[in-house]
N, C-alpha and C positions, 0 to 999 in steps of 0.2 A: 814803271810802265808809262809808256808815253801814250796821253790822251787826244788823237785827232778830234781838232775842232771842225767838224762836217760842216758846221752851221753858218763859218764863217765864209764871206763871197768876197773874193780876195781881184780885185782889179791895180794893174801897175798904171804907172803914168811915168812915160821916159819922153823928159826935158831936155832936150838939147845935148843929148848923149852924141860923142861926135866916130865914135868905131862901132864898124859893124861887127867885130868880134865880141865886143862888149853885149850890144844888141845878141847877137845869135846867143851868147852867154847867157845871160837874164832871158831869153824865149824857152831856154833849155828849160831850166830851175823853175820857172812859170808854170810849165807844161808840168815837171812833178812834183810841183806843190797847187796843184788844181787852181792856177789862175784862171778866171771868169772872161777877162778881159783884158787886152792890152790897149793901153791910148800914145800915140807916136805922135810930139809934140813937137813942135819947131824943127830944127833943120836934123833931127834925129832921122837917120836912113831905117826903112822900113821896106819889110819884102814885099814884091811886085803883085799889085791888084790885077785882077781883072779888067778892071774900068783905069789904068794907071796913065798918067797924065804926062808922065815921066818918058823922057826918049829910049826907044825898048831897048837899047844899047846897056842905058844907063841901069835902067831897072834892071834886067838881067845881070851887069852887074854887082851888082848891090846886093843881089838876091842871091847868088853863088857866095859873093863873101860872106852874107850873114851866116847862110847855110855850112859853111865851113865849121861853125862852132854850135849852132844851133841841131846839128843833123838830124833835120825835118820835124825839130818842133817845132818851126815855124812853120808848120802846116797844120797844126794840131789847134794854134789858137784865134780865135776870132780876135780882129784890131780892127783902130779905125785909125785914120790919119788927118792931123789939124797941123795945119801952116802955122798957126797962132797959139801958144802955149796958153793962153785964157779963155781960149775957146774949148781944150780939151778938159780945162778944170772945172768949165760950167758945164759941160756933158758929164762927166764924171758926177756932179754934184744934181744934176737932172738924174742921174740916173739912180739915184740913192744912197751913194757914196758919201761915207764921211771921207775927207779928204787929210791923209797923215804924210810928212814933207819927212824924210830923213837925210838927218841933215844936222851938224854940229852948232848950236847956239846957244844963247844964255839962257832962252825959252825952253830949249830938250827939254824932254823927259828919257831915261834910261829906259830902252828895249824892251829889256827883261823885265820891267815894271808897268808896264802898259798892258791893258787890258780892253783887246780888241772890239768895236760895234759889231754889228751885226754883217753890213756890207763896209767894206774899208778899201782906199785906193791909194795904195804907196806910193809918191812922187820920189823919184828919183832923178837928178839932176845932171847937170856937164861934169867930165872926168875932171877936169881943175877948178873950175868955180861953182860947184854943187849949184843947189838950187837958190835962183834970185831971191832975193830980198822981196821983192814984191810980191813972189808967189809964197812965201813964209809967211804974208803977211792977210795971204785967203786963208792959209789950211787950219784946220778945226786943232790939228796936232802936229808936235815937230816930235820927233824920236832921234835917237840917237844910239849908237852901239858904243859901247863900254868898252874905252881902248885901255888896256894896260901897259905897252909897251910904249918906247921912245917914238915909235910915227903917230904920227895925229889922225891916219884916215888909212883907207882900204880901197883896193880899187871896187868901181859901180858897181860890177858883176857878182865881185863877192858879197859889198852890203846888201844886194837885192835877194842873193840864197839864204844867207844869214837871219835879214829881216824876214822873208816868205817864211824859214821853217822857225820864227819865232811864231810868228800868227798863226801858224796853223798845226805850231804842237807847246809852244810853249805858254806860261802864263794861265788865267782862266777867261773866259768871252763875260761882257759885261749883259 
């Protein structure tokens, strides 16, 4: 029997993610693993605000292609948007967020072994160079997924469902 963690308040943070299909991907999986929040960091394309700053050309479309993959969970979840990838980790971190990096290092800890805070914001980083070094170097936690096979990595999209339905059904809440 699988036990939903209700308690846990599950915030993403995508780092310099460079496809909107990716983005729409991970907006999907957000949406039905009840993420709280999403934080769109550096040049990661995010769908079109209200107040968007962006040439409505552009953001429209931006906001077609994410929708493509995302089909209209990116309407379902509150973000915000920072130009600056340490601006979105100190909001996250303002906002009560432990901050966990997934991401392969000597520091991981294995997925499956991790036992989530209360509020937790999974950074997820660029499709070929994960997340920098320097932000590995704020987060409270690195995680890692247990690869068995010959490839070393998975695409974003995947690690981000994989990682959401570890937190919010796997393991126990600390």
């Amino acid at each position: 029997m699988l036990l939903l963690k209700t308690m846990i308040k599950l915030a993403l943070i995508l780092m310099d993610i460079r496809s909107t299909h990716n983005v729409g991907s991970i907006m999907r999986s957000a949406d039905c693993f009840g993420v709280s929040h999403i934080y769109f960091a550096g040049y990661t394309p995010y769908p079109k605000l209200l107040t968007d700053k962006r040439l409505p050309y552009l953001a429209d479309k931006i906001s077609r292609s994410i929708h493509k993959t995302a089909l209209g969970a990116e309407t379902n979840l509150p973000f915000s948007v920072y130009n600056k990838s340490a601006n979105a980790l100190i909001a996250a971190r303002r906002a009560g967020y432990t901050l966990a990096a997934l991401e392969q290092s000597p520091n991981s800890q294995p997925l499956q072994d991790y036992h989530a805070p209360a509020k937790l914001a999974l950074i997820l980083g660029n499709e070929v160079t994960g997340v920098s070094r320097q932000t590995l170097k704020t987060c409270d936690v690195i995680l890692e997924i247990t690869m068995l096979g010959k490839k070393e990595s998975l695409n974003v999209s995947t690690s981000a469902a994989i990682a959401l339905y570890a937190m919010r059904f796997g393991g126990s809440q600390s």
